[in-house]
C-alpha positions as YAML, in Angstrom:
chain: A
units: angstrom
residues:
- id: 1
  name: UNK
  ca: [149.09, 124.22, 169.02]
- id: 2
  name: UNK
  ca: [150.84, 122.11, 166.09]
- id: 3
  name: UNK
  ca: [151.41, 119.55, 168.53]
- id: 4
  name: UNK
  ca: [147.44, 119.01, 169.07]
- id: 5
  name: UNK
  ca: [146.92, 119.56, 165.29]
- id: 6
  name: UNK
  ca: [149.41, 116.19, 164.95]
- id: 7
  name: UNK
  ca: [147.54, 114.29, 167.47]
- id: 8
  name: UNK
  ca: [143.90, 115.44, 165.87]
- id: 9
  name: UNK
  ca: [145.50, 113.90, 162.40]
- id: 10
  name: UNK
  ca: [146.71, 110.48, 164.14]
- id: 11
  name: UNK
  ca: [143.38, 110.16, 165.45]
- id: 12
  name: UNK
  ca: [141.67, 110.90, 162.72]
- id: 13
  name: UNK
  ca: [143.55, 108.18, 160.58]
- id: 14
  name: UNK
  ca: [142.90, 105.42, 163.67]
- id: 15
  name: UNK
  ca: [138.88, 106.47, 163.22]
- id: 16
  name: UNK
  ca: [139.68, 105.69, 159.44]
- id: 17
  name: UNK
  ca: [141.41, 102.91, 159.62]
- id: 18
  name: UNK
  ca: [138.36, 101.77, 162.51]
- id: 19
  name: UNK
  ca: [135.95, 102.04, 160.48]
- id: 20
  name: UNK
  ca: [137.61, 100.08, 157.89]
- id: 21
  name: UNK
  ca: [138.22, 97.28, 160.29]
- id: 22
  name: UNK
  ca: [134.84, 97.03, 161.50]
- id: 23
  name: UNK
  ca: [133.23, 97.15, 157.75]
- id: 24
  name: UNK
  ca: [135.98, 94.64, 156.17]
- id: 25
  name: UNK
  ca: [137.57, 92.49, 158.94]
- id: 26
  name: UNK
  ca: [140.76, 92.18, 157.52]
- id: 27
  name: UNK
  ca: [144.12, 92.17, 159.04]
- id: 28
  name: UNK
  ca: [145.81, 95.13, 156.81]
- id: 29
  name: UNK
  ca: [143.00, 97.99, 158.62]
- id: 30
  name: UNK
  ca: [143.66, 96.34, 162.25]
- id: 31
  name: UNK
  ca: [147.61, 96.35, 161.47]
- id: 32
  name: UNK
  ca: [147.13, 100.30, 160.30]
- id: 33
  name: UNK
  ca: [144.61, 100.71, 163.92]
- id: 34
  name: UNK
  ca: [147.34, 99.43, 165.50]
- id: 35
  name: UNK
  ca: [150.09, 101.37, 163.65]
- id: 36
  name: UNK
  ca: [148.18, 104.66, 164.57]
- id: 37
  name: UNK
  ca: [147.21, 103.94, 168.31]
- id: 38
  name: UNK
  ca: [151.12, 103.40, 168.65]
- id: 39
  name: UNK
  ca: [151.72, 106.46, 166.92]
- id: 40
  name: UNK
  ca: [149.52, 108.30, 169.11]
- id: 41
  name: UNK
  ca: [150.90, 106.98, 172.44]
- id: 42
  name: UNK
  ca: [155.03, 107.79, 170.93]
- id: 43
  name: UNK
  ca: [153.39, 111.00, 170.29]
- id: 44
  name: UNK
  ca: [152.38, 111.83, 173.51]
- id: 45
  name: UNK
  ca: [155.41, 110.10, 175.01]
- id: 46
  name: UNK
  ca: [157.65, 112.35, 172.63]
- id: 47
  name: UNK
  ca: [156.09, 115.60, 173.63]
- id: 48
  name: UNK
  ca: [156.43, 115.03, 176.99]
- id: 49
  name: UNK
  ca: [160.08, 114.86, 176.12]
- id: 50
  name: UNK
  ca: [160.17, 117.60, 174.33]
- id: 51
  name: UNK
  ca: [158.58, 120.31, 177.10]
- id: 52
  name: UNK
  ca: [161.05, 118.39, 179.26]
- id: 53
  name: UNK
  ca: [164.00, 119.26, 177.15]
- id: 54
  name: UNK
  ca: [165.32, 122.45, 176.32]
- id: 55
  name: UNK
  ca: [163.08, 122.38, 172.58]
- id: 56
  name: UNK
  ca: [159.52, 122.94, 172.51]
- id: 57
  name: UNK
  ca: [156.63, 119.58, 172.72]
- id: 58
  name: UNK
  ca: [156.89, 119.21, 168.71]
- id: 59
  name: UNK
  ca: [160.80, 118.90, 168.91]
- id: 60
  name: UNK
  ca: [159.71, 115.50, 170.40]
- id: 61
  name: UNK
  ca: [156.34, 114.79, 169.23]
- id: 62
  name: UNK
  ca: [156.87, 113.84, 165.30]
- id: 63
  name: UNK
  ca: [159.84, 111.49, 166.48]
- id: 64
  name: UNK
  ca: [157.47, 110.29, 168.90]
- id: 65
  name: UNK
  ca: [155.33, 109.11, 166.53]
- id: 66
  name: UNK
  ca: [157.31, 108.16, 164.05]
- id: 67
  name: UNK
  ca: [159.31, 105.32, 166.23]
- id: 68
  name: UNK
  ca: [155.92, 104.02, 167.70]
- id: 69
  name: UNK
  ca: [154.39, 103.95, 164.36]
- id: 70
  name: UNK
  ca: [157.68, 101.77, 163.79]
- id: 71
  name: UNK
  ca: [157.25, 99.45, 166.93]
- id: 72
  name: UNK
  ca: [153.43, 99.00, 166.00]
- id: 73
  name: UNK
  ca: [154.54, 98.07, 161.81]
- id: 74
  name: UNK
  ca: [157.17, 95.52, 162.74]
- id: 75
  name: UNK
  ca: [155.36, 93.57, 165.65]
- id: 76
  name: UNK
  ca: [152.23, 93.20, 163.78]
- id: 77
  name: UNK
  ca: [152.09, 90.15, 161.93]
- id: 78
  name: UNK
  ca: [152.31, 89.96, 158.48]
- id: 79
  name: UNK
  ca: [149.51, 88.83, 156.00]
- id: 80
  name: UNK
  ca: [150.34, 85.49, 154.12]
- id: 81
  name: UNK
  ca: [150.06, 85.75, 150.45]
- id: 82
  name: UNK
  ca: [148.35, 81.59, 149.77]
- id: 83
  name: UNK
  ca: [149.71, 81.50, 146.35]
...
């Protein structure tokens, strides 16, 4: 039950952070899209882990989601400040 809880919240954000994309255009919403459609899949990824293992699906969902909200941060490319 947590584990769908943590997946409602990541989506939630990527509707956010959507809808801020669409209304704005700029880069820092589609890097934080991106950042939470990672997270999602690493969380899914990670559970699946998890009810593998011997702990339960959240042992492996929050580090899940946590390394592919990593992965998404660092190959997104930076905005560059034109001063």
């Amino acid at each position: 039950m947590f584990t769908a809880f943590v997946l409602f919240v990541i989506a939630a954000g990527w509707f956010v952070a959507h809808g801020k994309y669409e209304g704005s255009g700029l880069w820092r919403y589609r890097r934080m899209r991106s950042a939470f459609a990672w997270s999602f899949v690493g969380a899914i990824i990670g559970s699946s882990f998890g009810v593998a293992g011997l702990g339960t699906a959240i042992a492996g969902t929050i580090p899940g989601a946590f390394v592919g909200y990593l992965l998404a941060s660092n190959l997104m490319k930076k905005d560059i400040d034109p001063r």
